[in-house]
C-alpha positions in Angstrom: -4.0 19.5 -7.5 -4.5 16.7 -5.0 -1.8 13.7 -4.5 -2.1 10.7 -3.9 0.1 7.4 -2.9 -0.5 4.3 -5.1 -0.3 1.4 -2.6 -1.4 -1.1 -4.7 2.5 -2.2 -5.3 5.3 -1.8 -3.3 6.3 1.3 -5.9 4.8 3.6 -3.8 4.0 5.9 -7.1 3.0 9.6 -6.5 0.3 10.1 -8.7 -0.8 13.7 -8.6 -4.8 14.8 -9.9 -5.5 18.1 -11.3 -8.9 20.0 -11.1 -10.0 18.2 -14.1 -9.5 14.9 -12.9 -6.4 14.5 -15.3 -3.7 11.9 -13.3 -0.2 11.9 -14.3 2.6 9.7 -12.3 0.5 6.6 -12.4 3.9 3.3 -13.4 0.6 1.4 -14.6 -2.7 1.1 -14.8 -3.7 -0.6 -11.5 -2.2 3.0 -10.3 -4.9 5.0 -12.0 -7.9 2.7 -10.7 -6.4 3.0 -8.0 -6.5 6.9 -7.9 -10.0 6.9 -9.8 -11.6 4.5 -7.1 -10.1 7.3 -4.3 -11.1 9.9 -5.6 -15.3 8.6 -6.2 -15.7 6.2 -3.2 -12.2 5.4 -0.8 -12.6 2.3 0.7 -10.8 0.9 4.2 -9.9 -2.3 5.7 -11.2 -2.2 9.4 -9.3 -4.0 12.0 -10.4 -3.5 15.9 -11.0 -6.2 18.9 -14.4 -7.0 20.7 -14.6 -8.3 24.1 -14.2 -12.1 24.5 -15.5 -14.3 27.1 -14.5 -17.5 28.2 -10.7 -17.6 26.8 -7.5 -16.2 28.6 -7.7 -12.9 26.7 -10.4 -10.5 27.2 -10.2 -9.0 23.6 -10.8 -11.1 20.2 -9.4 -9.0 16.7 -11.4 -8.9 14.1 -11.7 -7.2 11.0 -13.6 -6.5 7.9 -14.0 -8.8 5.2 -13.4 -6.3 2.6 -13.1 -2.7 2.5 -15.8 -0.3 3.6 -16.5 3.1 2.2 -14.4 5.5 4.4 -17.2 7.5 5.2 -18.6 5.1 7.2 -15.9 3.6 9.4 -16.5 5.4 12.8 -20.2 4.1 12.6 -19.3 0.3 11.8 -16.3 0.6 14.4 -18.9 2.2 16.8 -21.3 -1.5 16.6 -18.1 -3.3 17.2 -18.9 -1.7 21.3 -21.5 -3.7 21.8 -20.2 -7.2 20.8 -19.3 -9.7 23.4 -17.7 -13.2 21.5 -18.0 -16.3 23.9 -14.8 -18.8 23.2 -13.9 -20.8 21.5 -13.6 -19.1 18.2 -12.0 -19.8 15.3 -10.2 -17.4 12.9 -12.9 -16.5 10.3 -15.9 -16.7 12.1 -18.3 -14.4 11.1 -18.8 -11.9 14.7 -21.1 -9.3 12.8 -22.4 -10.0 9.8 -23.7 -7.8 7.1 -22.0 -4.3 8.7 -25.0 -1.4 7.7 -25.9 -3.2 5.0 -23.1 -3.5 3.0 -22.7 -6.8 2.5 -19.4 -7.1 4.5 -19.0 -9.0 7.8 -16.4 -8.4 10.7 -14.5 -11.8 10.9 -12.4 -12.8 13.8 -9.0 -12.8 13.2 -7.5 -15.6 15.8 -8.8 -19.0 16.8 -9.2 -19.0 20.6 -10.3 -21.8 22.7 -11.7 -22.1 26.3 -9.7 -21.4 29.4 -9.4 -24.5 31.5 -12.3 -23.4 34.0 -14.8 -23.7 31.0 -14.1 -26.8 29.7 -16.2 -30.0 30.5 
């Protein structure tokens, strides 16, 4: 029997999945889609930072723009190393688009503007 933590309200239900896929504990129905969709294909948000250039902070956060299958995350986190974001930048920019090809984009998550050496 596996068990599992509904987090799609703030509940918390413990739904609980026995060998034959049977779920019991689920307070509604968003619970068990919940529970269905972790148990074929879990999903994660990814939030991280690249490096940032030409601003006062030398990181910028990002994160996905929607969840990526779990198996996957230490490979789209590992592309992230590579990134260098040149200010200004504003919060939803696209910073990698298209993350191994599955459709979903790394977005920065704070606007940041030059640092007084870089402006004109």
């Amino acid at each position: 029997m596996r068990e599992f933590t509904c987090i799609v309200c703030p509940k918390g239900c413990r739904i609980f999945a026995d060998d034959n896929g049977k779920l019991t504990g689920a307070g509604c129905e968003r619970g068990i889609s919940y529970v269905e969709s972790e148990m074929e294909n879990p999903t994660r948000m990814i939030t991280s930072t690249v490096r940032l250039r030409g601003a006062q902070l030398p990181r910028l956060p990002v994160k996905t723009s929607a969840p990526v299958p779990k198996k996957i995350m230490m490979r789209a986190v590992a592309l992230l190393n590579d990134i260098t974001v040149e200010a200004p930048v504003r919060c939803g920019d696209v910073v990698l688009k298209n993350v191994l090809d599955t459709g979903v984009d790394f977005v920065a998550t704070k606007s940041t503007g030059e640092t007084a050496g870089n402006r004109e």
